[in-house]
Chimera marker file (.cmm) of the C-alpha trace (Angstrom):
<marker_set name="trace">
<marker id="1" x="267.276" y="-48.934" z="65.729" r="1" g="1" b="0" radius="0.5"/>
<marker id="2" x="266.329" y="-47.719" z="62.576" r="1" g="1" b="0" radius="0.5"/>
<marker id="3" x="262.625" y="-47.332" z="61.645" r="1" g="1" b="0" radius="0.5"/>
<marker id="4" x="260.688" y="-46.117" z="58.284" r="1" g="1" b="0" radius="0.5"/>
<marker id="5" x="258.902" y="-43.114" z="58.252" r="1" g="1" b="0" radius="0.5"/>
<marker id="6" x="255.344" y="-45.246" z="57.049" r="1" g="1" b="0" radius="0.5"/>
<marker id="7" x="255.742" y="-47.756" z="60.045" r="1" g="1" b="0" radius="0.5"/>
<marker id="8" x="255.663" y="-44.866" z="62.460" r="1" g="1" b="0" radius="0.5"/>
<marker id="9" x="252.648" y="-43.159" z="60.545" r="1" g="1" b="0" radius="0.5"/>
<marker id="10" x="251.127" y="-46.426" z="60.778" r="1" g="1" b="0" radius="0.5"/>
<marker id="11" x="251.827" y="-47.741" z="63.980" r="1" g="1" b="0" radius="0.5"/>
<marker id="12" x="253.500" y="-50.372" z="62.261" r="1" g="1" b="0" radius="0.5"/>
<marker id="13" x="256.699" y="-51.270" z="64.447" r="1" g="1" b="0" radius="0.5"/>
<marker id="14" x="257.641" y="-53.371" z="67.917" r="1" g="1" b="0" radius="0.5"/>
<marker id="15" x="260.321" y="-52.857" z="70.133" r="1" g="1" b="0" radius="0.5"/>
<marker id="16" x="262.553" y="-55.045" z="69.939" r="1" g="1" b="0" radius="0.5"/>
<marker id="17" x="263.399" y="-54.621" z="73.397" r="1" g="1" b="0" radius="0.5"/>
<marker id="18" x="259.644" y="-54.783" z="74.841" r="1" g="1" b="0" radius="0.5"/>
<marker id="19" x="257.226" y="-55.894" z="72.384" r="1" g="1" b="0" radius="0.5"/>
<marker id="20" x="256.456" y="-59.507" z="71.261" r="1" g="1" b="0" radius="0.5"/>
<marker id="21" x="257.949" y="-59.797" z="68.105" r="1" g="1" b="0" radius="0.5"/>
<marker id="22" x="255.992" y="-60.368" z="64.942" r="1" g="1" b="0" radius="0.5"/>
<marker id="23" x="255.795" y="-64.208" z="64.927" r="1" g="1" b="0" radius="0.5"/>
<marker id="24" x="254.183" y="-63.835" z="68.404" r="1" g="1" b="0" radius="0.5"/>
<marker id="25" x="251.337" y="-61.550" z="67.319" r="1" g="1" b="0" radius="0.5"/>
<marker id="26" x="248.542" y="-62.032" z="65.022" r="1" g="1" b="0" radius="0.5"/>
<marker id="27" x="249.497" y="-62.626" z="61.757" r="1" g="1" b="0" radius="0.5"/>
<marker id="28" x="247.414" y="-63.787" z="58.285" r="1" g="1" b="0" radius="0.5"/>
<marker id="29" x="247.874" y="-65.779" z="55.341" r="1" g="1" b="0" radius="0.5"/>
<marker id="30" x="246.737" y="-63.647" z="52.346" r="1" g="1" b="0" radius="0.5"/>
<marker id="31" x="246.704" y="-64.474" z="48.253" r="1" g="1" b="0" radius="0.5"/>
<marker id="32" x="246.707" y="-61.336" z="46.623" r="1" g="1" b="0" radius="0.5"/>
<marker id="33" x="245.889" y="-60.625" z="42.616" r="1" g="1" b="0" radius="0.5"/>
<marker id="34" x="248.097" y="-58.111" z="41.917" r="1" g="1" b="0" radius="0.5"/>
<marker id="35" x="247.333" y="-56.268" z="37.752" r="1" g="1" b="0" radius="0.5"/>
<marker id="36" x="249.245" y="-53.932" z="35.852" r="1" g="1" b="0" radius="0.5"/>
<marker id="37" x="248.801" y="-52.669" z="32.023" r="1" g="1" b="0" radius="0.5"/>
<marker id="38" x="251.416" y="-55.468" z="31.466" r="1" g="1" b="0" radius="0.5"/>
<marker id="39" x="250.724" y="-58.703" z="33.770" r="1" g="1" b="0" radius="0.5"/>
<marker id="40" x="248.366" y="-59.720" z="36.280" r="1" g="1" b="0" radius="0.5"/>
<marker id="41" x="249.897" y="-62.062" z="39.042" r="1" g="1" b="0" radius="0.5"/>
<marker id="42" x="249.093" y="-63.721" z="42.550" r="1" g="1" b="0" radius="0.5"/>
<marker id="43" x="251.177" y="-62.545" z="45.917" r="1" g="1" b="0" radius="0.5"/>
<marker id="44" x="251.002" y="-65.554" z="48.425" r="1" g="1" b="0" radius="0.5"/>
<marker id="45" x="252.770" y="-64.059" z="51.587" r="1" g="1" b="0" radius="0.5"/>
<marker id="46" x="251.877" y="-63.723" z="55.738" r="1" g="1" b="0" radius="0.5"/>
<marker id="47" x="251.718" y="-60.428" z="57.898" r="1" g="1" b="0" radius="0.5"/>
<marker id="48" x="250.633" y="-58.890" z="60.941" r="1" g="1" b="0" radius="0.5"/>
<marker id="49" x="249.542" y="-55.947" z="58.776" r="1" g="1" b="0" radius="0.5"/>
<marker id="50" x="247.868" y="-56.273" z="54.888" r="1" g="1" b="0" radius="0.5"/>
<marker id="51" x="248.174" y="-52.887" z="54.211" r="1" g="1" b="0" radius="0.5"/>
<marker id="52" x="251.630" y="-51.857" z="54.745" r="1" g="1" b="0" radius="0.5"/>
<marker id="53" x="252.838" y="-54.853" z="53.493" r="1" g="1" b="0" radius="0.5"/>
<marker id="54" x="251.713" y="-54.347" z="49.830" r="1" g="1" b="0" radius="0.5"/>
<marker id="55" x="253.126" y="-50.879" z="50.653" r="1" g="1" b="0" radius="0.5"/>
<marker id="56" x="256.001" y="-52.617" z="51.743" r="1" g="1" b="0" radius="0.5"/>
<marker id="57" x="256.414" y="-53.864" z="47.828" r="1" g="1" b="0" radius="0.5"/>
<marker id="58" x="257.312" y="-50.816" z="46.200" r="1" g="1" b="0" radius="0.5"/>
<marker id="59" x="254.542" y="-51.705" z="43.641" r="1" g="1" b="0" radius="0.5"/>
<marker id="60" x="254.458" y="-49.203" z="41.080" r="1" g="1" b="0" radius="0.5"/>
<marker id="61" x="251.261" y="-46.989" z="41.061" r="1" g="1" b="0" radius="0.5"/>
<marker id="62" x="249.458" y="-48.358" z="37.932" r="1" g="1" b="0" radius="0.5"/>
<marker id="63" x="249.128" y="-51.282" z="39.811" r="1" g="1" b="0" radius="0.5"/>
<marker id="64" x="245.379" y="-52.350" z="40.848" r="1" g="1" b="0" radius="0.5"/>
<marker id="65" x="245.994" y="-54.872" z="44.155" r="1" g="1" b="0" radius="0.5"/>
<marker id="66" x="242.424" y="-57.521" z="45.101" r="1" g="1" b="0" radius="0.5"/>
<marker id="67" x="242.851" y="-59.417" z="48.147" r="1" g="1" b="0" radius="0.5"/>
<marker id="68" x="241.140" y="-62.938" z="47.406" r="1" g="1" b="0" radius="0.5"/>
<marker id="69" x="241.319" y="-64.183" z="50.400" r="1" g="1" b="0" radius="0.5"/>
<marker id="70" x="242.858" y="-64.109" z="54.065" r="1" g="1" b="0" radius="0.5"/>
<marker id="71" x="243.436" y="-66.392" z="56.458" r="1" g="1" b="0" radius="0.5"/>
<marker id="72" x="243.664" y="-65.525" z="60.172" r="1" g="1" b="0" radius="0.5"/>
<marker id="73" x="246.326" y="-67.392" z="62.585" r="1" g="1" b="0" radius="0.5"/>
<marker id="74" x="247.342" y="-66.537" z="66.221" r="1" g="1" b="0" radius="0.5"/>
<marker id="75" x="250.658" y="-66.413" z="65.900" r="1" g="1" b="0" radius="0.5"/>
<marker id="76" x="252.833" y="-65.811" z="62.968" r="1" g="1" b="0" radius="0.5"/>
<marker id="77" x="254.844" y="-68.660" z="63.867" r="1" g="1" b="0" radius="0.5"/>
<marker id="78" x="251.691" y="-70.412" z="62.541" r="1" g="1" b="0" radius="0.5"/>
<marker id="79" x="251.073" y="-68.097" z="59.392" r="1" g="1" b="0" radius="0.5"/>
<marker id="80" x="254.682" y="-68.360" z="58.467" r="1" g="1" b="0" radius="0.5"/>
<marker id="81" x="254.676" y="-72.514" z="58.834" r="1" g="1" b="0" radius="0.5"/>
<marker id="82" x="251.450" y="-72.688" z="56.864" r="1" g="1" b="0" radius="0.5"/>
<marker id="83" x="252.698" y="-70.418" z="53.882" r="1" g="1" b="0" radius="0.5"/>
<marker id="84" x="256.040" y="-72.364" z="53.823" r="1" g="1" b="0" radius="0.5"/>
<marker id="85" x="253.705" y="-75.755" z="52.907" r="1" g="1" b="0" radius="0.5"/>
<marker id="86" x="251.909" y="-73.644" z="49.965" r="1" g="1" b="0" radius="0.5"/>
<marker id="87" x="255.760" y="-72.596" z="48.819" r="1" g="1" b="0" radius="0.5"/>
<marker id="88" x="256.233" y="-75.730" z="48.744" r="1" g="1" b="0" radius="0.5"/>
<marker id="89" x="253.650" y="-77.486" z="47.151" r="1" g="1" b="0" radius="0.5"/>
<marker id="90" x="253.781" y="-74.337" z="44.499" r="1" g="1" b="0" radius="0.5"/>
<marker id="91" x="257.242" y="-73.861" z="44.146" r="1" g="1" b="0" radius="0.5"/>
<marker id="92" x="257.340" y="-75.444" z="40.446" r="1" g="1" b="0" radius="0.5"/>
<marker id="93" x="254.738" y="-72.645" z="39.497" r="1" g="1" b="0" radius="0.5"/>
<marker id="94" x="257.052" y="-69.479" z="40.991" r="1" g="1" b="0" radius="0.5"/>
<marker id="95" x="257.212" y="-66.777" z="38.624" r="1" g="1" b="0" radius="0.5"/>
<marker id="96" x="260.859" y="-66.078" z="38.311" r="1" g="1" b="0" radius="0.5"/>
<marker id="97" x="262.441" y="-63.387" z="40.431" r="1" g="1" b="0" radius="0.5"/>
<marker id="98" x="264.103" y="-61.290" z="38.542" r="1" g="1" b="0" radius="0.5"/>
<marker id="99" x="260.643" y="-60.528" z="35.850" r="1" g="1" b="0" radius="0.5"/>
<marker id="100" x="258.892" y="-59.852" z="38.926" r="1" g="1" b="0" radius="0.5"/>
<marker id="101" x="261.952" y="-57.337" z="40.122" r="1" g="1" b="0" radius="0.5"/>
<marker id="102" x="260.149" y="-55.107" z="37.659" r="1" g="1" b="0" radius="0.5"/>
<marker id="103" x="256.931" y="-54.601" z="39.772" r="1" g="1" b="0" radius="0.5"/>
<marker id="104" x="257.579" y="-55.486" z="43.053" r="1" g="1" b="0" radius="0.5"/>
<marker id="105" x="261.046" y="-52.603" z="43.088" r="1" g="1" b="0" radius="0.5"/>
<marker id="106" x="261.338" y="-53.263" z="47.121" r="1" g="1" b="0" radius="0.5"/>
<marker id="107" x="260.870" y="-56.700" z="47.552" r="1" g="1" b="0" radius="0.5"/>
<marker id="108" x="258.215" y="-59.608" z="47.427" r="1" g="1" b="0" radius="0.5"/>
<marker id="109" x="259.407" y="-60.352" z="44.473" r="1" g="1" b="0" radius="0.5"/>
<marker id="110" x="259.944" y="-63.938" z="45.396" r="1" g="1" b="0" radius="0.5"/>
<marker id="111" x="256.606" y="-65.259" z="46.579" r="1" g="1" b="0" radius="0.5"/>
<marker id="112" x="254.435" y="-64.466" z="42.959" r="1" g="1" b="0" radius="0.5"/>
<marker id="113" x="252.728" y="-66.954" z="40.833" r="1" g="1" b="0" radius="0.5"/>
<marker id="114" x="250.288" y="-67.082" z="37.431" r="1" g="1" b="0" radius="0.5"/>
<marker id="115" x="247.103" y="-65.821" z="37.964" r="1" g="1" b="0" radius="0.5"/>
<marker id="116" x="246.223" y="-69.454" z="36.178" r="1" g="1" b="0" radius="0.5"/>
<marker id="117" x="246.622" y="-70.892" z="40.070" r="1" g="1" b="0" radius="0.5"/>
<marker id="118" x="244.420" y="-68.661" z="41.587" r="1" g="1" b="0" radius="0.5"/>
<marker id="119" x="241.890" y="-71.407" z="41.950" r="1" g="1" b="0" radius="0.5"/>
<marker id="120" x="244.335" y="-74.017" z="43.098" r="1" g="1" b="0" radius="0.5"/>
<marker id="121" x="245.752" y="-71.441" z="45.776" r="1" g="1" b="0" radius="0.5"/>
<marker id="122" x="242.213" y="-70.128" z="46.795" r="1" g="1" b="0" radius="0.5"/>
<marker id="123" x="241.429" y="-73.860" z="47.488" r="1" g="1" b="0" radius="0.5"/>
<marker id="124" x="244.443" y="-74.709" z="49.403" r="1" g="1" b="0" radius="0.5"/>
<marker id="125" x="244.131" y="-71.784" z="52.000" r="1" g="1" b="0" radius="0.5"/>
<marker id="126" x="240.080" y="-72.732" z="52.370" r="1" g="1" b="0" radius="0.5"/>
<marker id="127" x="240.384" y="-75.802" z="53.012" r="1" g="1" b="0" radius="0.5"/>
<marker id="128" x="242.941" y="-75.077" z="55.680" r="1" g="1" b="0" radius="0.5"/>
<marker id="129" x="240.768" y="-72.318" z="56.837" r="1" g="1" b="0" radius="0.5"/>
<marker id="130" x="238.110" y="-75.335" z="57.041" r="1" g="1" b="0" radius="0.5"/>
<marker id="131" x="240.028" y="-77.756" z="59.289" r="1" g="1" b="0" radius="0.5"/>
<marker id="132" x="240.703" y="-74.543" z="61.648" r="1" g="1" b="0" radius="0.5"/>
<marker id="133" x="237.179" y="-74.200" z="62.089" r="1" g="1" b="0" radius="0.5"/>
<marker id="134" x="236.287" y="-77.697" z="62.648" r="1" g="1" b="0" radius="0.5"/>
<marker id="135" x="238.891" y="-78.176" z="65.127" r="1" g="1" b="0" radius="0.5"/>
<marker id="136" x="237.694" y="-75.168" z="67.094" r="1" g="1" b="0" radius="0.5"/>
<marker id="137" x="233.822" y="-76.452" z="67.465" r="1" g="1" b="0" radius="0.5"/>
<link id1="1" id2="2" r="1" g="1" b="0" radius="0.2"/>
<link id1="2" id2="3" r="1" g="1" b="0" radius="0.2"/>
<link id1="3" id2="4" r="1" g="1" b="0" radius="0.2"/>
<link id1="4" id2="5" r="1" g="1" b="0" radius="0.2"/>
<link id1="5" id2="6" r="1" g="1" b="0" radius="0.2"/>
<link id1="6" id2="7" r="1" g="1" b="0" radius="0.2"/>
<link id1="7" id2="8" r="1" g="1" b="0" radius="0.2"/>
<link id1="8" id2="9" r="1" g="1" b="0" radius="0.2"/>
<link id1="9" id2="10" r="1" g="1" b="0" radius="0.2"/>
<link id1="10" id2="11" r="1" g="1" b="0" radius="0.2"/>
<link id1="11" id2="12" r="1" g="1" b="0" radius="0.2"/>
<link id1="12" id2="13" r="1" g="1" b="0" radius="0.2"/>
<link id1="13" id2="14" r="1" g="1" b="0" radius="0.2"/>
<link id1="14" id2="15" r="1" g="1" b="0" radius="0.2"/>
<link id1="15" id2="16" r="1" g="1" b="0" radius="0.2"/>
<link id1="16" id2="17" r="1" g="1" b="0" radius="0.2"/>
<link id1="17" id2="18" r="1" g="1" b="0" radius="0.2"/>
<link id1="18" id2="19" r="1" g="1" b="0" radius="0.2"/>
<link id1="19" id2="20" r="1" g="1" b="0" radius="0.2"/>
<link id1="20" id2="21" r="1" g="1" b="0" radius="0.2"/>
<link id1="21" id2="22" r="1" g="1" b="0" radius="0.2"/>
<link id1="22" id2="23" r="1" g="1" b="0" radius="0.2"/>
<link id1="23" id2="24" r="1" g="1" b="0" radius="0.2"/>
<link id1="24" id2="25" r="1" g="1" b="0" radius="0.2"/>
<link id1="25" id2="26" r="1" g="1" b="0" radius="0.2"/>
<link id1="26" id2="27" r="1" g="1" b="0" radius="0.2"/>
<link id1="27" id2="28" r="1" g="1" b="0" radius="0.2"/>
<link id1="28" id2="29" r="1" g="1" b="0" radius="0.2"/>
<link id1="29" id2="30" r="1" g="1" b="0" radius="0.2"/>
<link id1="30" id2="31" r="1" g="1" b="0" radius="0.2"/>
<link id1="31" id2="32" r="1" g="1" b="0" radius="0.2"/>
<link id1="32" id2="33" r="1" g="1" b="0" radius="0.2"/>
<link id1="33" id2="34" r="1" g="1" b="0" radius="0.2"/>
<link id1="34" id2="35" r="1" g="1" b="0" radius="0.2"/>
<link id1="35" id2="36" r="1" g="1" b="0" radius="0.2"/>
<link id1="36" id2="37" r="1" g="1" b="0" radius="0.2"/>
<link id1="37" id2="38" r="1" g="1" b="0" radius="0.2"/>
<link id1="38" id2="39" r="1" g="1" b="0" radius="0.2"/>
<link id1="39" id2="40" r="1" g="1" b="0" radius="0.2"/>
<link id1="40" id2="41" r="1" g="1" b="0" radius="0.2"/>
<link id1="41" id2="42" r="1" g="1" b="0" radius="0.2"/>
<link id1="42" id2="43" r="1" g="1" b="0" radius="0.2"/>
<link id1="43" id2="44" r="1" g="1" b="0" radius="0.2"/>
<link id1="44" id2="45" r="1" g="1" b="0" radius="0.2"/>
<link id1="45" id2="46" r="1" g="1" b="0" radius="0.2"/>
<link id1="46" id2="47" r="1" g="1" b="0" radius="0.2"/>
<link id1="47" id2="48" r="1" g="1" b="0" radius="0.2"/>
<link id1="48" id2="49" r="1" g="1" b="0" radius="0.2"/>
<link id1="49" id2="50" r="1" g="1" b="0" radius="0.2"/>
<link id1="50" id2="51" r="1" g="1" b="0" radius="0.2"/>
<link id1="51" id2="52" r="1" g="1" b="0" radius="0.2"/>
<link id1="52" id2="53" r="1" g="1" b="0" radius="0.2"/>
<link id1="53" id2="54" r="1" g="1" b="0" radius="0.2"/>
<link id1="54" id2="55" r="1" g="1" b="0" radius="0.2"/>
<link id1="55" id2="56" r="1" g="1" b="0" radius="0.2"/>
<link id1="56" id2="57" r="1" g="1" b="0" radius="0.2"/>
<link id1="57" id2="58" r="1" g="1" b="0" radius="0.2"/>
<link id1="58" id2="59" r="1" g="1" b="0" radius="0.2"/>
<link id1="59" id2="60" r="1" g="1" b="0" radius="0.2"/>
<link id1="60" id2="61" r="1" g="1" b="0" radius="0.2"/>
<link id1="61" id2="62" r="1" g="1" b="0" radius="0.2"/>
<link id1="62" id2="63" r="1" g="1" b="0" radius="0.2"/>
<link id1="63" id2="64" r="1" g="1" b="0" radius="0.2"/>
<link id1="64" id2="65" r="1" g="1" b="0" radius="0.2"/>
<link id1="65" id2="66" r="1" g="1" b="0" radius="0.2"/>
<link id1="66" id2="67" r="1" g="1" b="0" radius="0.2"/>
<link id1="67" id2="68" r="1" g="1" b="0" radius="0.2"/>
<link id1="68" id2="69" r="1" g="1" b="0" radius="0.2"/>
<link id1="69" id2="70" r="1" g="1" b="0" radius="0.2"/>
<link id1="70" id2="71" r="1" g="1" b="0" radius="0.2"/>
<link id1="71" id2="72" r="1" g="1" b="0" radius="0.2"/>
<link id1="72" id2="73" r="1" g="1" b="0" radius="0.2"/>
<link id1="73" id2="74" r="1" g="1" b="0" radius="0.2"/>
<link id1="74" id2="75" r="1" g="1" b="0" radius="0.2"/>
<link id1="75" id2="76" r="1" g="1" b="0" radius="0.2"/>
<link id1="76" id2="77" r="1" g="1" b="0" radius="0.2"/>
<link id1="77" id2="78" r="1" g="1" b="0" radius="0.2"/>
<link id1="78" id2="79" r="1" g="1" b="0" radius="0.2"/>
<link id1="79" id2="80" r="1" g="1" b="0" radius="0.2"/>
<link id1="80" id2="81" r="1" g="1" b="0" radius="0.2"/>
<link id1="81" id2="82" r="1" g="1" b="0" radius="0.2"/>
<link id1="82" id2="83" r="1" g="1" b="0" radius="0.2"/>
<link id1="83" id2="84" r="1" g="1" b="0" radius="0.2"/>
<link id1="84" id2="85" r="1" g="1" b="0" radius="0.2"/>
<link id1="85" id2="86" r="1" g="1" b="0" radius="0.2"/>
<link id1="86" id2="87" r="1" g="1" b="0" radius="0.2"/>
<link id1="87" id2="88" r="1" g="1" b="0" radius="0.2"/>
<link id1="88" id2="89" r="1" g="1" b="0" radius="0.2"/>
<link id1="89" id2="90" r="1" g="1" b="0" radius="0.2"/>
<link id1="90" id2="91" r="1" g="1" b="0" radius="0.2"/>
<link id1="91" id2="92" r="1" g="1" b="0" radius="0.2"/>
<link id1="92" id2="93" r="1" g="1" b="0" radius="0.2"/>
<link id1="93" id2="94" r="1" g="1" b="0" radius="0.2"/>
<link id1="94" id2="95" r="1" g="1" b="0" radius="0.2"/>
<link id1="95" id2="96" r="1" g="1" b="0" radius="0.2"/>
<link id1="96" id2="97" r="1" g="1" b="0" radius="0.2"/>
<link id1="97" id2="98" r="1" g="1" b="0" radius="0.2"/>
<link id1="98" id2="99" r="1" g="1" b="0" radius="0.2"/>
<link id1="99" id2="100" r="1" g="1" b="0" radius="0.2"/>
<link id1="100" id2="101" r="1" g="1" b="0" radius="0.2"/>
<link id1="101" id2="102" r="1" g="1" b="0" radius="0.2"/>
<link id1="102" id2="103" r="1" g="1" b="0" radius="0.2"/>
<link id1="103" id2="104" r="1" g="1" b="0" radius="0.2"/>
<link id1="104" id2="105" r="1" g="1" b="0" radius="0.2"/>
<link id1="105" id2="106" r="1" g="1" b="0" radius="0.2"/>
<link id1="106" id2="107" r="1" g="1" b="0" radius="0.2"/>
<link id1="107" id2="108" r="1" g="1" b="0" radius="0.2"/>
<link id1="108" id2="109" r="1" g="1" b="0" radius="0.2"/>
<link id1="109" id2="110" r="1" g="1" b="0" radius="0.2"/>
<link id1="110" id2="111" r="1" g="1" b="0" radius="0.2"/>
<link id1="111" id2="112" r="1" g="1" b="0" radius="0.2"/>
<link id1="112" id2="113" r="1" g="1" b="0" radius="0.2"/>
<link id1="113" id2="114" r="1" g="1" b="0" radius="0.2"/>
<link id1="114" id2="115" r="1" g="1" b="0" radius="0.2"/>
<link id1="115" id2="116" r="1" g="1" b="0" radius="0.2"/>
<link id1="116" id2="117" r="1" g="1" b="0" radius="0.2"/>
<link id1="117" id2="118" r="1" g="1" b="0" radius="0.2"/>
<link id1="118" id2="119" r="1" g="1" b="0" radius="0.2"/>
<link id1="119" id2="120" r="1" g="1" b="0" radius="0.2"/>
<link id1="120" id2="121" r="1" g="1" b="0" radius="0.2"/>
<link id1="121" id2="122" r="1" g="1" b="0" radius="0.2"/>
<link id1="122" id2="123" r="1" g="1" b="0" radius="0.2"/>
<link id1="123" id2="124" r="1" g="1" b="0" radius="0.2"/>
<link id1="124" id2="125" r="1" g="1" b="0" radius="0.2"/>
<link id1="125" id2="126" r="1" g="1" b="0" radius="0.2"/>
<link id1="126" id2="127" r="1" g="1" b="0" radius="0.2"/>
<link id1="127" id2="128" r="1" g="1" b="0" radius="0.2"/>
<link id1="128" id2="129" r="1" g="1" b="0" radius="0.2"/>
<link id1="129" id2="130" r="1" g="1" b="0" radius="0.2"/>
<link id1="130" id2="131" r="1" g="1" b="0" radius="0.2"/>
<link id1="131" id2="132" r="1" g="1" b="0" radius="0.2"/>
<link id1="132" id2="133" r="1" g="1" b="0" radius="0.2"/>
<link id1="133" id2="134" r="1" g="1" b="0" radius="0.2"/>
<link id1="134" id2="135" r="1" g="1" b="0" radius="0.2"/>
<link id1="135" id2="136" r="1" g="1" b="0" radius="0.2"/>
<link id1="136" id2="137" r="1" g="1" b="0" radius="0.2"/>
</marker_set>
């Protein structure tokens, strides 16, 4: 087992061995505007863990990162399923890849849209975040 220096500052990692892993814990559904001198962007992703996963990006340092909003699930199973559907019903919008190679220099360079469907996005995750509350009462 090989682990990062950050995760272990962080207590960011599982064992594989002992711990749930991470679509058992936790996890949220986040959009992210992401700006640099150049381009501003959204990051639609899931994690157990916001902060080291924009670390996780390799983002260079110019770059200014506003979480819009967050979405809380009990399981990443869940996060990861409900992300998938935005993907999905976004996946015509995608930024292209290898552009976005430029910021994001570790990865999440696949998940990154216009900041032109912020409001589109934004809507989407509330009015999931909606339903989970009126389900609940």
């Amino acid at each position: 087992l090989t682990l990062r220096v950050i995760n272990v500052r962080q207590d960011s990692f599982i064992c594989s061995s002992c711990d749930p892993d991470h679509l058992d814990r936790p996890s949220l559904v986040y959009l992210l505007r992401v700006q640099h001198a150049d381009k501003t962007w959204l990051k639609l992703g899931y994690t157990n863990n916001l902060k080291t996963r924009i670390l996780s990006y390799g983002l260079s340092p110019n770059c200014f990162v506003i979480a819009l909003i967050t979405l809380p699930f009990d399981s990443g199973r869940e996060a990861k399923k409900f992300e998938l559907a935005l993907h999905k019903n976004s996946k015509k919008h995608r930024l292209h890849k290898i552009e976005m190679q430029n910021y994001h220099t570790r990865n999440g360079h696949n998940e990154c849209y216009p900041e032109q469907l912020a409001d589109v996005l934004f809507e989407q995750i509330t009015t999931k975040s909606l339903v989970i509350m009126l389900s609940q009462q």
